[in-house]
N, C-alpha and C positions, 0 to 999 in steps of 0.2 A: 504494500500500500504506500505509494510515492506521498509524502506530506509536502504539500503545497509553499510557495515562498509569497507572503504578502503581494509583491506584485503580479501573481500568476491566478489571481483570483478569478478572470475571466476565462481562462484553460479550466480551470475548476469546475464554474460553473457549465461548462461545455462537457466536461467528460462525465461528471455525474448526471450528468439527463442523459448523455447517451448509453449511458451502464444501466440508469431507469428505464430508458427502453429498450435494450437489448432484450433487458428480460421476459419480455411480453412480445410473443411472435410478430403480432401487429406488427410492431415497431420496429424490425430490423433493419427495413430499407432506409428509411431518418435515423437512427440510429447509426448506420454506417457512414449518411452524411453529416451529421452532428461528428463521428469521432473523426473525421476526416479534416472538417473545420479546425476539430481542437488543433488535431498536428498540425496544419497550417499556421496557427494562431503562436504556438508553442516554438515554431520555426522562426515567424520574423519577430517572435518576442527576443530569444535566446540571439537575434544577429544587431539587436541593436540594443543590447544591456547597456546598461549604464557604470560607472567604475564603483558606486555603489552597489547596486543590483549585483553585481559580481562579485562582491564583497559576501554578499548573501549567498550566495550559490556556494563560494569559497568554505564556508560556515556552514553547510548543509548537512544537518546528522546526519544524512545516509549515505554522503559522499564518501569514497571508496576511501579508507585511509590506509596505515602501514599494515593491519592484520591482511586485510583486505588484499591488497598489495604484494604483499610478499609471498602469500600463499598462492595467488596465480600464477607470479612472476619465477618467482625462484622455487627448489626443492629441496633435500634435504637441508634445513634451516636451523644452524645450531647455535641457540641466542648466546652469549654469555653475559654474567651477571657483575658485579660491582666495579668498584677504581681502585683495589688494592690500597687507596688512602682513606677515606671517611664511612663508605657504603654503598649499597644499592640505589639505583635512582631510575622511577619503570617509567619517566618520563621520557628519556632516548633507553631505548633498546637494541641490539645489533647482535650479530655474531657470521660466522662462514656460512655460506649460501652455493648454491649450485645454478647459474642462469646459461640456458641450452648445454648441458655438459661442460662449462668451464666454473671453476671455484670463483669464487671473490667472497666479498666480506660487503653485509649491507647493514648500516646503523639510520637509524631512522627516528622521528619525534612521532608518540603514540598518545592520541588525545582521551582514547577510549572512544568504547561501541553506545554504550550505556550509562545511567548515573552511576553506579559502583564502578565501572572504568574509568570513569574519566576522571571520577574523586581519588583514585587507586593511582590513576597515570598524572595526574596532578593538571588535566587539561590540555596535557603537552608542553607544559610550560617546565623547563630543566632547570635542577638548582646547580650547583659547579661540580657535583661527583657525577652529575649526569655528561656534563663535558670534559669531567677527566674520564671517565669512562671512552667513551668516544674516539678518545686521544690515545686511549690502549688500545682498543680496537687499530685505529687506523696504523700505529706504531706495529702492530702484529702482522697487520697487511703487507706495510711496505717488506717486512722480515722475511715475509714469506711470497713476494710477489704477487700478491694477486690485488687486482682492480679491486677499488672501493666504490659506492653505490650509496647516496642518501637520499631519503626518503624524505623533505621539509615540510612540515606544517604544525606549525607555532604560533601562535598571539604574542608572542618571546620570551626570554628568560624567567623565569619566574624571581619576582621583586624583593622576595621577604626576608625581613633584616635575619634571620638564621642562614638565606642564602649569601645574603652583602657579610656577614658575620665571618663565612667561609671563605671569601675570594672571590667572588660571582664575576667580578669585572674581569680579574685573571684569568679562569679559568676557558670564559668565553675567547679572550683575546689568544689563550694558549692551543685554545682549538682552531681555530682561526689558523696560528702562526702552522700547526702540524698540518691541517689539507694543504696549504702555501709549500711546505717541505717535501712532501710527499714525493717518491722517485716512481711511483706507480699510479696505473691509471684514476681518475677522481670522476667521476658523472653524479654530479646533485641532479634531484628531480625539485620543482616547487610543488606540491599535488595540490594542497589548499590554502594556509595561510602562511607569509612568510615576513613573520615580524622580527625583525628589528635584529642587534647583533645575534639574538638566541638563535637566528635563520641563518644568518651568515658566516657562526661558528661551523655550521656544518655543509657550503653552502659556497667557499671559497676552490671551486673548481676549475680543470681543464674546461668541462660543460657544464653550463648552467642552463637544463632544461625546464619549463612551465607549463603546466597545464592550461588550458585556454581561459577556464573560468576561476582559476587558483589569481592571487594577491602577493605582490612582496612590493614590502614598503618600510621605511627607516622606523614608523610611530603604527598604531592604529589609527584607523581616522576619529576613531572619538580622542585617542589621545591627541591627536595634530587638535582637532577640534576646540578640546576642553583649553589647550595651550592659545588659539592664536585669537576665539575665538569668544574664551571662556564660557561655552556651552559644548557639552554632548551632541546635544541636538543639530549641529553643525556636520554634522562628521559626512554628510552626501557631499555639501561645499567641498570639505578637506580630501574625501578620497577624487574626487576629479583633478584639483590642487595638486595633489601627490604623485599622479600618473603611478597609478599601483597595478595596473592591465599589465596582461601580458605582451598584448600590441606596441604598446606605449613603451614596455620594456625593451622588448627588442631592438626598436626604431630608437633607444638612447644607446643600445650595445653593452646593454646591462645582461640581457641572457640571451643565451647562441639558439637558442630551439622554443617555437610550442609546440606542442604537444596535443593534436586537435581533440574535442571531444565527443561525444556521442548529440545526434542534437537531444535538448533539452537539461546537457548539462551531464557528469560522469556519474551522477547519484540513479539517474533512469536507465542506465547498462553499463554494470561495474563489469561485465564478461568483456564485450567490448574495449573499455579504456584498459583496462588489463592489454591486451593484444595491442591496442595501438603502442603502446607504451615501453611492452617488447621490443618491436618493430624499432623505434626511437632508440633504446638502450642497444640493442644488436648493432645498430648500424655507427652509433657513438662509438660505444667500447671498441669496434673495428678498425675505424679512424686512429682511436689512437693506441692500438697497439706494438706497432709499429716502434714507438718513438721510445728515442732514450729518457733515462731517468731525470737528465740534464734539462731534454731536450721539457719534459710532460714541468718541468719547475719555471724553465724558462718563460713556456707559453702562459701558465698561471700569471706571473710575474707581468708579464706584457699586459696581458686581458685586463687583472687588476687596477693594476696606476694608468691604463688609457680612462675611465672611470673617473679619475680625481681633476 
């Protein structure tokens, strides 16, 4: 059962008449033209989103996230757990992965399915053992050559003085610094949200690819909002202001790839964005196999400070 996004109310009301008449013989032939309207309706809605409205789709509970994802994606999937310094943090998760017969290592931000997940994964939001974590992982990678693969979507770091208590500024900056070092392949994906350093700790790639309706951007727009605007309520202004699209992204040379999605958005055929998404990561990680250790630091390096 697809749950509706405030502006999709007229698709709404389109498919639930035509699901009322399906069910009554009468009605099949209207019926079939009513569902036929919807997908019409649902098509030039999803091609002329707004950078709000995409922000919402970004945010959609049923949008496909990292369980989701790596279960299509890759196969044998062996997570591992903590940062050998403070503890466990189920807000990034990661471990060796198997994508078409070749090994690598996929770490990823996990928001959760449900309330007890997403209270459990802390909403996706990392405190700093989630990004020394991270930082073991991708450290074990380069060790043992194989590509790394991250999965983003964040609101960002998570703020709380237990996390700033810890090192939170360092530990993102330290993650940060390890994708930049990295002698082996790096492909970020954005899937839905990609806030602020907590996104870019993992995030600092050869490829930086986005999904069509996914978000990366420095603030939330309520936070640009609440700052320029001093209201929440602003935050539609703020994300247009921001160019948080993936369009918008590109066209500044901020990420190399989208990643197109299903129409209506990747939360209405998660089998779908699954495969295109293969598709994307086969022909990246192909690209740059190739390249030396020197060569995969160098291009980071470039991509990066063209950027500043």
């Amino acid at each position: 059962m697809i749950q509706y996004l405030p502006f999709e109310k007229p698709i709404e009301a389109l498919d639930k008449h035509a699901a009322e008449l399906a069910a009554h013989a009468e009605g099949t032939e209207e019926a079939r033209m009513l569902a036929t309207r919807a997908a019409k309706l649902l098509e030039n809605t999803y091609a002329r989103l707004s950078p709000w409205q995409r922000t919402l789709v970004a945010r959609h509970p049923q949008r496909p996230r990292f369980e989701r994802l790596v279960a299509g994606l890759f196969s044998e999937f062996l997570p591992i757990a903590g940062d050998r310094v403070f503890g466990e943090d189920q807000a990034i998760i990661g471990g060796f992965a198997t994508f078409e017969g070749r090994r690598v290592m996929v770490i990823g931000h996990v928001k959760g399915e449900d309330t007890p997940g997403r209270l459990r994964h802390n909403f996706g939001m990392a405190r700093p053992e989630g990004y020394r974590k991270a930082i073991r992982l991708m450290e074990l990678a380069d060790r043992f050559g194989l590509p790394v693969v991250t999965l983003v979507d964040t609101p960002g770091a998570f703020p709380g003085v237990d996390a700033e208590a810890r090192g939170q500024a360092e530990a993102i900056a330290r993650s940060t610094e390890a994708c930049l070092a990295l002698g082996v392949p790096l492909v970020a994906v954005i899937v839905g949200e990609g806030g602020s350093g907590g996104a870019v700790a993992l995030a600092a790639a050869n490829r930086v690819l986005m999904f069509e309706h996914a978000v990366y951007s420095v603030i939330s727009p309520e936070g640009c909002a609440s700052i320029l605007w001093r209201s929440a309520a602003e935050a539609e202004s703020a994300a247009e202001a921001m160019k948080v699209t993936a369009a918008d992204l590109l066209k500044l040379g901020v990420i190399h790839r989208i990643v197109y999605e299903p129409r209506g958005g990747a939360h209405r055929d998660p089998a779908e964005t699954v495969k295109r998404l293969a598709l994307a990561l086969r022909a990246e990680l192909g690209s740059l196999a190739a390249l030396t250790p020197d060569e995969l630091r160098r291009e980071r390096e470039e991509f990066f400070l063209k950027q500043g």
